[in-house]
N, C-alpha and C positions, 0 to 999 in steps of 0.2 A: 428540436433540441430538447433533450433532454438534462434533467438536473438531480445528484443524487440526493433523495430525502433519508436522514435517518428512518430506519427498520423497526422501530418502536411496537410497531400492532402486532409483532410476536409475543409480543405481552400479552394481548386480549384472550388469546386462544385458552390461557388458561384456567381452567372452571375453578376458584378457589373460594367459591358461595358454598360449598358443603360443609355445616358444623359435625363433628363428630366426638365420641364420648367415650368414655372407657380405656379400659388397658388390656392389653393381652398378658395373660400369666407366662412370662418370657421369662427367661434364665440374664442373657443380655440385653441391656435397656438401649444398645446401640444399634441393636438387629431390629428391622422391618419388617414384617411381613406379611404382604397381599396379595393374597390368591396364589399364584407362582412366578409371584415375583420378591423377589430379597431388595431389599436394602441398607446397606451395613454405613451407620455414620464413621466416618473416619478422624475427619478433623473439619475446622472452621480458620477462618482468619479475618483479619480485619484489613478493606480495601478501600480506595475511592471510585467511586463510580465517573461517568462522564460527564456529569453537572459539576463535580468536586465535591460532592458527599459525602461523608462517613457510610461506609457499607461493610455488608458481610458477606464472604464467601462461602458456603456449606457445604461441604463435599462427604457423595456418597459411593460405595462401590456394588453399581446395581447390577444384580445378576439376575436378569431372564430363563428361568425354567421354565416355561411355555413351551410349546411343538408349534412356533412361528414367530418370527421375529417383531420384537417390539420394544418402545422406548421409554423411558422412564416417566416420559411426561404423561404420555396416552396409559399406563399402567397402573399408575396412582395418584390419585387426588390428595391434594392437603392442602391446611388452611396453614397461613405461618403469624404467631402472632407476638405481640410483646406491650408489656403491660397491657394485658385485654383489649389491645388494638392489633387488626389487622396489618401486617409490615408489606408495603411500597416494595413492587416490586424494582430495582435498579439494575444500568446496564453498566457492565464493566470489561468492558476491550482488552483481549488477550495479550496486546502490547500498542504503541504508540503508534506502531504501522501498520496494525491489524483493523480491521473492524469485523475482525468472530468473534462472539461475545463466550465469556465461563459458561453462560446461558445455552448456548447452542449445544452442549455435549447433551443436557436432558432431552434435544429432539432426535437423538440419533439413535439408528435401531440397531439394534442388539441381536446377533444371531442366538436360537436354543441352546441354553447352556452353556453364554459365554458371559462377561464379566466387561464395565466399563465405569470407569472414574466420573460420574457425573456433577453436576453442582447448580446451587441455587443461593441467587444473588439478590440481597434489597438492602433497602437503603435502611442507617441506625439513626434513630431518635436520641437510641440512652445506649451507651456502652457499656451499663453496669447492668440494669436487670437481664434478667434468661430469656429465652426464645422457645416457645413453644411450638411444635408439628404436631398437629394432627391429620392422619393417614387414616385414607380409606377408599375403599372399593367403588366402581360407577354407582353400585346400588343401594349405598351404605348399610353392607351387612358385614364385611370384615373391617374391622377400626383396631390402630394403634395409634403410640404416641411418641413423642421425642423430647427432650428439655434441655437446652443447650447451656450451660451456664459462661457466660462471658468471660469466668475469671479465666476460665481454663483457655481462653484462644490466646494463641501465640500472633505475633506478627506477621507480615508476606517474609519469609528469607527466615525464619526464626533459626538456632543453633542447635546444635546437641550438648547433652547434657555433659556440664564442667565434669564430673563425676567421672568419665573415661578417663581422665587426664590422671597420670600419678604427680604428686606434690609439683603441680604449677607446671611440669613439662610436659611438652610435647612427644605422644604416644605414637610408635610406626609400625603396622603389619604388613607383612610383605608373604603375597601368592606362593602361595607351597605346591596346591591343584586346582584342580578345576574339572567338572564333568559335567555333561548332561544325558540328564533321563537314564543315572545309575553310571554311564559311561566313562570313562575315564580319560579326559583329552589330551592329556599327556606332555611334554617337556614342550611340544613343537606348538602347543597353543601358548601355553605361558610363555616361551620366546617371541612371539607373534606379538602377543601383548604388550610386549618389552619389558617384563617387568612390572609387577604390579602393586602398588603401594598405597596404604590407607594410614593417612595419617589426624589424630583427633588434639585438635590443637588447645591451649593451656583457656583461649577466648569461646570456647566451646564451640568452634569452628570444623571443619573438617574437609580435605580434601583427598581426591583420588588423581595419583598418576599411572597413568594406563594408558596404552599406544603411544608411547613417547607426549603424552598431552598430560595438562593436570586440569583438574574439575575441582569445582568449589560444589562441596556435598550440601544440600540444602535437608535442613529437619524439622517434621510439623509437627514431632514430640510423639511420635511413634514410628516413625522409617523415615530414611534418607531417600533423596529424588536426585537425577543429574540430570540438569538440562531438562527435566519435565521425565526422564524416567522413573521411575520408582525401583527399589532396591526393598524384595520384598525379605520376610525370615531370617530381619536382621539380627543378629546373635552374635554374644562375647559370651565367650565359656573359658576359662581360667584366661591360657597365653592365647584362645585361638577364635577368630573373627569368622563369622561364616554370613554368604550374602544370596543371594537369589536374582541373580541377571538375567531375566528375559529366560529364564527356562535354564541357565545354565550357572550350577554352584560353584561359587569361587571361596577357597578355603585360604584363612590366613593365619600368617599367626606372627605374635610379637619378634620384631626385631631390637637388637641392641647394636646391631651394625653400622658404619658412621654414614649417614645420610642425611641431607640437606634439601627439605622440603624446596620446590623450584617455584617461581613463580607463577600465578596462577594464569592461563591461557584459554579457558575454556576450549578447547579443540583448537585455537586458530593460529594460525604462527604469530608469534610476537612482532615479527617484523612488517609484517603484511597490516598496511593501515584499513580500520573496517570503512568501505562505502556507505554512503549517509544516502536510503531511498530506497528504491527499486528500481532492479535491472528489466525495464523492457522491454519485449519481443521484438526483432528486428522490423514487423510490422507494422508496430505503434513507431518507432525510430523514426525508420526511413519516410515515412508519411506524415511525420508532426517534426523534425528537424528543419532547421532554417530560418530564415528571418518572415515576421510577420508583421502589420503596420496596420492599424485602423482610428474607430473610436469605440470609445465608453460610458458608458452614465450612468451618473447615481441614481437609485431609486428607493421607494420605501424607506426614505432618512428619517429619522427622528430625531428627539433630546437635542443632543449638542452637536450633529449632525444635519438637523435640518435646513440648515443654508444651503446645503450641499446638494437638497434632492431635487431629483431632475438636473441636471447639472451637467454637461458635456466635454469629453478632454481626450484628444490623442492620445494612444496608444500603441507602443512597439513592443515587442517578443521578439528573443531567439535561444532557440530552442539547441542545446550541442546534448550531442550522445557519446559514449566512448564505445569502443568496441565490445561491451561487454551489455550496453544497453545501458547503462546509468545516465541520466540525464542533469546538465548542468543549465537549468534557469537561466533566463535575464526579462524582468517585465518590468518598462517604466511605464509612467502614467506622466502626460504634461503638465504639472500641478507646479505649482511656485514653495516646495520646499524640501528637506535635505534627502539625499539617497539613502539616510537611514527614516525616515519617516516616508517613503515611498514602497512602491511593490516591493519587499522581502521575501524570500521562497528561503526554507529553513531545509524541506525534504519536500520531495512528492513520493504518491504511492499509488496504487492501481485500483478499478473499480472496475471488478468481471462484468458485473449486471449492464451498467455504461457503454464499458469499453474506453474509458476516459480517462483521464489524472486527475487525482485529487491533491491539494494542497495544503501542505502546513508551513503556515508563514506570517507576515503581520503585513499590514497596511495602515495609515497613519499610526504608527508604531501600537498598532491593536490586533492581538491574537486574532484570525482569522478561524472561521469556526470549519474542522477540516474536513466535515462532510458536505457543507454547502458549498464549498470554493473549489473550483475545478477548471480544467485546462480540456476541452473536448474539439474534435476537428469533426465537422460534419458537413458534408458536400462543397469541402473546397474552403470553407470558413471555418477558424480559429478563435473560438468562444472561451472567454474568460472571466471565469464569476468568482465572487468576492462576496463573503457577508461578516459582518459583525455587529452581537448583541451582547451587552453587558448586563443582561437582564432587569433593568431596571428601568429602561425608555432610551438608552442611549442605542441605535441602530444605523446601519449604516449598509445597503448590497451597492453591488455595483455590475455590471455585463460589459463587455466587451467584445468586439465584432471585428474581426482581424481576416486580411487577407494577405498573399503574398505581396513581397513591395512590386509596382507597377503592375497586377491584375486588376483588371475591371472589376469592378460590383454590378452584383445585380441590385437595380436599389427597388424593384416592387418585393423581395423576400429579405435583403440583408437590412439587421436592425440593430445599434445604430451603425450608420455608414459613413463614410468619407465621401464628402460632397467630391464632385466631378471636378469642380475648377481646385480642389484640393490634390485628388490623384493627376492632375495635370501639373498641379505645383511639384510635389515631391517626383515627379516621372523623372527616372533617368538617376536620383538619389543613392548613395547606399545607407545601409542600416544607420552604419557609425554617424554619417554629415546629419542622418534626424536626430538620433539621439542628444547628438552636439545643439541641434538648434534646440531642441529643448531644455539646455542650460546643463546637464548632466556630464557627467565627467567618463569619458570613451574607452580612459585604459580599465576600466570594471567592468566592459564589457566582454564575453570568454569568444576564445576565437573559435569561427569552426571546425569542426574535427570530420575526420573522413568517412568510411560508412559505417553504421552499427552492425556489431556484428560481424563484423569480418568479412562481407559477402563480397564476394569477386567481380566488379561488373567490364563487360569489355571498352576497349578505349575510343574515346567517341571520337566522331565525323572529324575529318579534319579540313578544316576549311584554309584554302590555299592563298587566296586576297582577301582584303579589309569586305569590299564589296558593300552589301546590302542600302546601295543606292538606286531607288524605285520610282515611278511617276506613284500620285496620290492615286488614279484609276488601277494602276497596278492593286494596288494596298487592298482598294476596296473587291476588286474581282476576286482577288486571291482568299480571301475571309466571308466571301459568298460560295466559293467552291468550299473551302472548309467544312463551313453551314450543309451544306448540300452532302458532302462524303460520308460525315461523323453525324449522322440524322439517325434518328429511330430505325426510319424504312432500310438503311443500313447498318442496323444493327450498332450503331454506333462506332465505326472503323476508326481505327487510328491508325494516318497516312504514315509510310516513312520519312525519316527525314531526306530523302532523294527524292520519292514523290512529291513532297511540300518543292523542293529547290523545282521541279519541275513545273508545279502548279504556277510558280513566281517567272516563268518565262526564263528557268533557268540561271536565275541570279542567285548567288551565293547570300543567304546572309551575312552580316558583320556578326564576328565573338562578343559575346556580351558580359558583361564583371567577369572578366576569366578566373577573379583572383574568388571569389566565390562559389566557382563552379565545386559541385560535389562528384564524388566518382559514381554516382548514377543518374546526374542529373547537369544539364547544361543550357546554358542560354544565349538564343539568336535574336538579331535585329535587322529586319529591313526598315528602311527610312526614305521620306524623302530628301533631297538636296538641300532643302532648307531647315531638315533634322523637327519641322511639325509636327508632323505626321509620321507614326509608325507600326508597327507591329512587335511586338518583343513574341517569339515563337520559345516555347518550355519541351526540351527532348529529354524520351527515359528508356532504360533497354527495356526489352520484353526478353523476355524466358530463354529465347532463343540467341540472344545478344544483339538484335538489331533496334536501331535506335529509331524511335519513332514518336509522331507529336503527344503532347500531355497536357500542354495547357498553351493559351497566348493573353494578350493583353491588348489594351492599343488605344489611339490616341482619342482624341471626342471627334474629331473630323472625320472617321469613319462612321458613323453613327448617321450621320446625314445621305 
């Protein structure tokens, strides 16, 4: 099992031990440049990082003149400093569901003679002294310099200048043309557009309605951005606005026409509520959906915490997906206190490197830190970690080791496990009666949904009597032939479920929670007469739509 650690040693990589001296006799004190490589400062802003730091954001627009591609970082060395100390370098996450940091754009390569919005992020001491760059070459024989002055950074989201606005009203330009590369795109692109309208508001705001959508135009006190584009050779020239979209100029000019700025939508229909998470793959769905039951333990507790460590407690998961792959939570813990001081999942989000779910949530109503805490399924078991530091001694992880309700454990590999006279207890249980013995309240829990994704599966075996009443020798023959089919030496086969009823001398199993069953998954029972001893048999289509064995389970009397 794996667990995701913060990416932090991207840090290290960067040589910033070179002092360098001098200035280059430049015309622009914003221009860079080393060897054949440009670097143009644009602007800075003021951010938090993921400690909750005061930071800075530095952005540059680095262009690659080389005959081979190459990245900002490997191109030029520099020291960043402020009040005569070296500045801490700090990470700052591209959004609250993201973990690419502004930091990542400096390792990306850059083809010959192309251009890319780079940035460099650390953490502030003082918000008011300047920042100094010094740039220089691997050999240090080409050296410049940079000085940022603080006063000038605007905020993240900062405005355009009130100054557009005549006497306190709101200014409207509305698309006359549009061409690219000289072209002229003519009436059927501006219809296409639906109309296009820039309007700069009295709060020094500014927005764009284009394709039936409106955008809030963001300014970093020299160009507008939407949504992360940039909107370059921006220009007002008397009544007429002129803009630079991705290669293609859209010309405007003053309306007095009556028109009523619309509400701002960033592209997304007003109606349509946004999903809180990540949608994913039918893959991660349909193989991490459903109910899960084990246990958990603290470990590593400290501060106010320490009662807790080493400490053991049941745990249930159920996991629902919607057809689109969003996933809606449910993790209790058997603790003796409220379902808001219990597992909370706020969102989850995805870890390629993993393959896992990551969690943002709280546990004893304590931020959970959302790169340690994760949701991972790995051969069969449903691992669920937990940590919280308030950095000061108060600590608190937690693991947890889940399987399906009534699967076996394997207990020389699963860790911690559900004692045997436990999965004997619960056998035959559904999710909701655990939940309930654990004092929690049933209707918060989400019901299950159908398959993710939409995927078709065909309609299972249908079994014609109750049936699945067996001798205990039956029980055991039958999960020795199992053993023997689904072996290495064959490749690991998995029997139909006709061959399984055959293997059984024929007997039908009994349906099992029908009310549970998923549309690609379903559950059999044979038993004996005195309902001891059993088998619960897990069927799933293959490819082809034939339903065949996936997993079982079974009583402790087999086992002898």
């Amino acid at each position: 099992m794996k667990k995701r650690l913060l990416a932090l040693a991207l840090v290290l990589v960067m040589v910033l031990g070179l002092a360098a001296c001098g200035d280059k006799d430049k015309g622009d004190p914003n221009e860079i440049v080393i060897g054949d490589y440009t670097a143009y400062y644009t602007h800075s802003e003021f951010v938090t990082d993921y400690d909750g730091d005061d930071a800075i954001a530095i952005y540059f627009d680095f262009t690659n003149n080389s005959d081979e591609a190459a990245s900002f970082l490997w191109s030029m060395y520099y020291t960043v400093t402020q009040n005569g100390a070296e500045m801490e370098q700090a990470t700052v996450f591209l959004s609250e569901d993201s973990f690419d940091t502004l930091f990542d754009s400096s390792m990306e390569d850059v083809a010959p003679g192309e251009m890319l919005e780079v940035a460099l992020t650390y953490k502030l001491a003082d918000k008011e002294a300047p920042i100094e760059i010094e740039f220089t070459d691997l050999f240090d024989k080409e050296k410049d310099h940079l000085t940022i002055d603080l006063a000038t950074v605007g905020a993240e989201g900062s405005t355009a200048p009130a100054e557009e606005t005549e006497d306190g009203d709101a200014v409207t330009y509305k698309a006359i043309s549009m061409n690219a590369g000289g072209e002229e795109l003519g009436e059927d692109m501006l219809a296409l557009m639906g109309d296009c309208y820039v309007t700069f508001n009295s709060d020094g705001t500014a927005v764009m309605d284009m394709f039936d959508d409106v955008f809030m135009l963001d300014y970093d006190g020299e160009q507008f951005t939407m949504m992360g584009v940039p909107f370059s050779d921006y220009t007002i020239e008397g009544d007429t606005l002129t803009f630079d979209m991705e290669g293609a100029e859209v010309v405007l000019t003053k309306t007095d026409e009556a028109y009523e700025v619309p509400a701002v939508t960033m592209g997304m229909d007003e109606a349509e509520e946004e999903k809180v998470g990540y949608a994913f793959s039918s893959d991660i769905a349909t193989t991490y959906a459903g109910d899960w039951h084990g246990m958990a333990e603290f470990y590593e507790c400290t501060g106010d915490y320490s009662d807790e460590d080493e400490m053991q407690c049941e745990i249930v998961a159920r996991l629902v997906f919607d057809e689109e792959g969003y996933c809606t939570p449910y993790i209790r813990l058997c603790l003796d206190q409220s379902e808001d001081e219990n597992f909370v999942i706020e969102s989850l989000s995805y870890d390629e490197e993993y393959d896992c779910m990551l969690i943002n949530g709280t546990l004893h109503e304590k931020p959970l830190d959302p790169v340690e805490s994760f949701i991972e399924l790995e051969d069969g078991v449903l691992y669920i970690g937990a940590e919280y530091d308030d950095g000061s001694g108060d600590v608190f992880k937690l693991l947890g080791c889940l399987r399906r309700l009534d699967d076996q454990w394997d207990y020389e590999n699963d860790y911690p496990y559900l004692p045997q006279e436990g999965v004997d207890f619960y056998m035959g249980k559904s999710f909701e009666e655990i939940v309930e013995l654990y004092g929690y309240d049933t209707s918060l829990i989400p019901e299950l949904g159908g398959v993710p994704g939409g995927t078709e599966v065909p309609e299972a075996p249908v079994v014609e009597t109750a049936g699945g009443i067996v001798e205990l020798q039956q029980l055991k023959d039958w999960k020795a032939w199992l053993d023997e089919v689904n072996s290495y030496e064959n490749e690991y086969y998995k029997p139909t479920y006709d061959e399984c009823v055959e293997a059984m001398d024929g007997i039908e199993p009994a349906p099992r929670k029908e009310d549970q069953w998923e549309e690609d998954s379903r559950f059999y029972k044979w038993m004996t007469a005195d309902e001891k001893e059993h088998i619960i048999l897990t069927v799933k289509p293959d490819d082809s739509g034939t339903w065949r064995y996936h997993s079982i389970s079974w009583s402790g009397g087999l086992n002898g």
